[in-house]
C-alpha positions in Angstrom: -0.9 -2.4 24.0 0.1 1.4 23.8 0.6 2.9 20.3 4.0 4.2 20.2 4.8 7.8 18.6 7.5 8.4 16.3 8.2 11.7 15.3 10.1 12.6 11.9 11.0 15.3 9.9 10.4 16.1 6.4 11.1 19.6 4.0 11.2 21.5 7.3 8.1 19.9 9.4 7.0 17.7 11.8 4.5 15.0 11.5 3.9 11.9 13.7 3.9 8.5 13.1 1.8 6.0 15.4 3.1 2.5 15.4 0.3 0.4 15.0 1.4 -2.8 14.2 -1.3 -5.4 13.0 -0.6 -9.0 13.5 2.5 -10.8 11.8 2.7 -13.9 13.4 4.3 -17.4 11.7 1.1 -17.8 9.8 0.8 -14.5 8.1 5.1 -14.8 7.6 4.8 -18.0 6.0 1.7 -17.0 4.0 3.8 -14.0 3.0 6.4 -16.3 2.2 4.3 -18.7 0.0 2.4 -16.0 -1.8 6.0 -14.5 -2.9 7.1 -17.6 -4.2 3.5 -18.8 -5.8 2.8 -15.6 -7.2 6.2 -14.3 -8.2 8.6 -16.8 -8.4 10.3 -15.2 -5.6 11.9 -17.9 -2.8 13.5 -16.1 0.1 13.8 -17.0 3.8 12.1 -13.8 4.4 9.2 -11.5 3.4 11.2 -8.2 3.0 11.1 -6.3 0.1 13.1 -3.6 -1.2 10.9 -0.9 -2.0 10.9 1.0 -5.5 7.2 2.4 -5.8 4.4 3.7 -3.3 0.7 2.6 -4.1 -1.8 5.0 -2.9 -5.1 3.4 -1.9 -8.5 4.4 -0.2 -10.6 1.6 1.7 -14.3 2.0 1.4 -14.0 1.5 5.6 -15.9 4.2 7.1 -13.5 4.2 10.5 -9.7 3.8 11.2 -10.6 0.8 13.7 -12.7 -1.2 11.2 -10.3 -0.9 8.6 -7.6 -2.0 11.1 -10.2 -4.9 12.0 -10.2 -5.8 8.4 -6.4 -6.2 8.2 -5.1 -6.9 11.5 -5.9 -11.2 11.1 -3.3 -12.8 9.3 -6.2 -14.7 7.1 -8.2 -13.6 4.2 -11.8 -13.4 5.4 -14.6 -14.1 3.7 -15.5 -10.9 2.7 -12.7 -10.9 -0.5 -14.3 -14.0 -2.2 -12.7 -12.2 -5.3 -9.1 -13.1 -4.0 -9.1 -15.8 -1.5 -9.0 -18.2 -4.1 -5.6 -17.0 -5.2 -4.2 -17.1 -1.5 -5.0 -17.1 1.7 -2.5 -14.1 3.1 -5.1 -11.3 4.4 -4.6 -7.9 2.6 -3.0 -5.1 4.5 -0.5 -2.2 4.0 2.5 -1.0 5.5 0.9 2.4 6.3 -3.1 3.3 6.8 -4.2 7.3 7.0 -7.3 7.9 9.0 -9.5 10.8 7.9 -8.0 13.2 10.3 -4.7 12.8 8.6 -3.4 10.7 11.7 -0.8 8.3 9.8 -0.4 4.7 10.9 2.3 2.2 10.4 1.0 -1.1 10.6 4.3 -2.9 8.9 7.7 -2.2 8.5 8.2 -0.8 5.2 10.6 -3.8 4.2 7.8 -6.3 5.1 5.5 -7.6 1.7 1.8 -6.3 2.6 -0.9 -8.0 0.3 -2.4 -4.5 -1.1 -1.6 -5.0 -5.2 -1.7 -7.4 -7.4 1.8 -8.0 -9.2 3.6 -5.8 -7.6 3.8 -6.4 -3.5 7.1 -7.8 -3.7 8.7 -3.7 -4.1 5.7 -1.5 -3.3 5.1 0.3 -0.1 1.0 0.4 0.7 -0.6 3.9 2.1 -3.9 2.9 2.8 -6.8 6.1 3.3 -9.6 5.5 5.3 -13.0 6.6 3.2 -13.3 6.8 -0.5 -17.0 7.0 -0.7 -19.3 9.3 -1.9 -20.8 9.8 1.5 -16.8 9.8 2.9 -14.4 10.9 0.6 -10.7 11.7 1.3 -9.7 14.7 3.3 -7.6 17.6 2.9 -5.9 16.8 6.1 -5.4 13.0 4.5 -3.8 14.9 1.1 -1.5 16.7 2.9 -0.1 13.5 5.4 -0.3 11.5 2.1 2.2 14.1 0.5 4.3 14.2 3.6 5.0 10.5 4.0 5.0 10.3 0.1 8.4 12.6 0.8 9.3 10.9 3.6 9.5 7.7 2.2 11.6 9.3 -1.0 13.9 10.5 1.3 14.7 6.6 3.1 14.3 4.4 -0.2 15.4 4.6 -3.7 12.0 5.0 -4.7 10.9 5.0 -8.6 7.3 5.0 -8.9 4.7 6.8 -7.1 1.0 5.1 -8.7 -2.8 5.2 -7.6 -3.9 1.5 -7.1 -6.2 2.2 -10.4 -2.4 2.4 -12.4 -1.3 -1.1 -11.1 -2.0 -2.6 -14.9 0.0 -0.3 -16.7 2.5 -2.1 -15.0 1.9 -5.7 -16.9 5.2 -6.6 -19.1 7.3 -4.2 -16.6 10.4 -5.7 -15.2 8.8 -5.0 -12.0 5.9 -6.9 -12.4 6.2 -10.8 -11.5 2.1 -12.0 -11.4 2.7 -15.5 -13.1 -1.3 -15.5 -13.5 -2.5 -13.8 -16.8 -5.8 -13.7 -15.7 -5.4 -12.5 -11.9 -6.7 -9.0 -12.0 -9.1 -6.9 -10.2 -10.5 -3.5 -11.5 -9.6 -0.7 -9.2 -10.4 3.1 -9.0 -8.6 4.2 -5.5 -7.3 6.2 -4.5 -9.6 8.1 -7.5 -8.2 10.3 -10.1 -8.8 13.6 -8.6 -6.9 12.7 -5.6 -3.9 11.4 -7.3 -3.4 14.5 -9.5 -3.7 16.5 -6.2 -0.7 14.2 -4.5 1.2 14.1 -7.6 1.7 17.7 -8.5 2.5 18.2 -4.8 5.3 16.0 -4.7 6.7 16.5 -8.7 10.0 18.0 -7.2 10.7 14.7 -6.3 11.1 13.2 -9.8 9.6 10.0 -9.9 9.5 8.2 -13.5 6.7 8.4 -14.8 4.2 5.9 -15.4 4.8 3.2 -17.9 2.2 2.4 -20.6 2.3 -1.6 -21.5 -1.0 -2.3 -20.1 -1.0 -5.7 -21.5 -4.2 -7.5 -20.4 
């Protein structure tokens, strides 16, 4: 099935959006249903969120299409042994970057996406393809990452903007619901570095800044 191209525009340019879609079929919507209301207490008829943070992420995929791969099921595989314990929803985002800058939607914004712990049921998931020593992130991927980091500001009433290595400063936040005190995984995307670079590049946009509970 043919991507279809979106075209927005942000600050005065253009970028593109490719609709990828990965597979969101009745099994992943009512895993996505049962991980809200396990994990967070959350019982809705739907998995849509409302969105009030974006969590920058890199994958440690060498290549857009196995990343995609890695996502597009709507079951964990067994390559997360760490997490398939806790539910069998496969991990994904709404949006995935590939080294190029190329951006890729692969859920609606509004849909829950399994990409961190605690907070899925308000955070929007930009995924970067790489993050190794042998492939890190791109200039091109900084720059789409701070144009849909504005674009996304512009739609939603957006608080937070957070590396995935941030997500535990969140415990004993209002908008942190993990009923599991000792569900965590230690994370370093989408690296420090990186995040500084997006961050100053988008401080017009005011987010709050990061809260500092970090209650383990």
């Amino acid at each position: 099935m043919a991507s279809m191209l979106f075209l927005f525009t942000s600050c005065s340019s253009k970028k593109a959006i490719i609709n990828k879609p990965i597979v969101f079929d009745e099994t992943r919507k009512q895993l996505s249903l049962e991980y809200l209301y396990n994990r967070y207490g959350l019982e809705q008829e739907n998995p849509t969120i409302i969105p009030k943070m974006i969590v920058l992420h890199w994958t440690v995929i060498p290549t857009f299409e196995k990343t995609f791969e890695a996502f597009n099921k709507s079951t964990l595989a067994n390559w997360r042994p760490d997490i398939n314990t806790v539910s069998g929803l496969n991990v994904s985002s709404q949006f995935l970057i590939d080294q190029d800058g190329t951006i890729y939607q692969l859920l609606p914004e509004t849909i829950m996406a399994r990409h961190v712990i605690g907070l899925n049921h308000c955070a929007i998931g930009i995924e970067n393809v790489g993050g190794t020593d042998d492939l890190p992130l791109t200039k091109a991927q900084l720059k789409s990452n701070v144009w849909l980091v504005t674009y996304l500001k512009s739609i939603y009433d957006i608080d937070y903007l957070i590396g995935h290595y941030e997500y535990t400063n969140f415990v004993g936040h209002e908008l942190w619901l993990e009923k599991d005190d000792g569900y965590r995984t230690e994370k370093t995307d989408p690296g420090v570095d990186f995040m500084q670079k997006v961050r100053k590049r988008t401080q017009e946009l005011n987010f709050k800044p990061i809260p500092k509970y970090n209650i383990k």
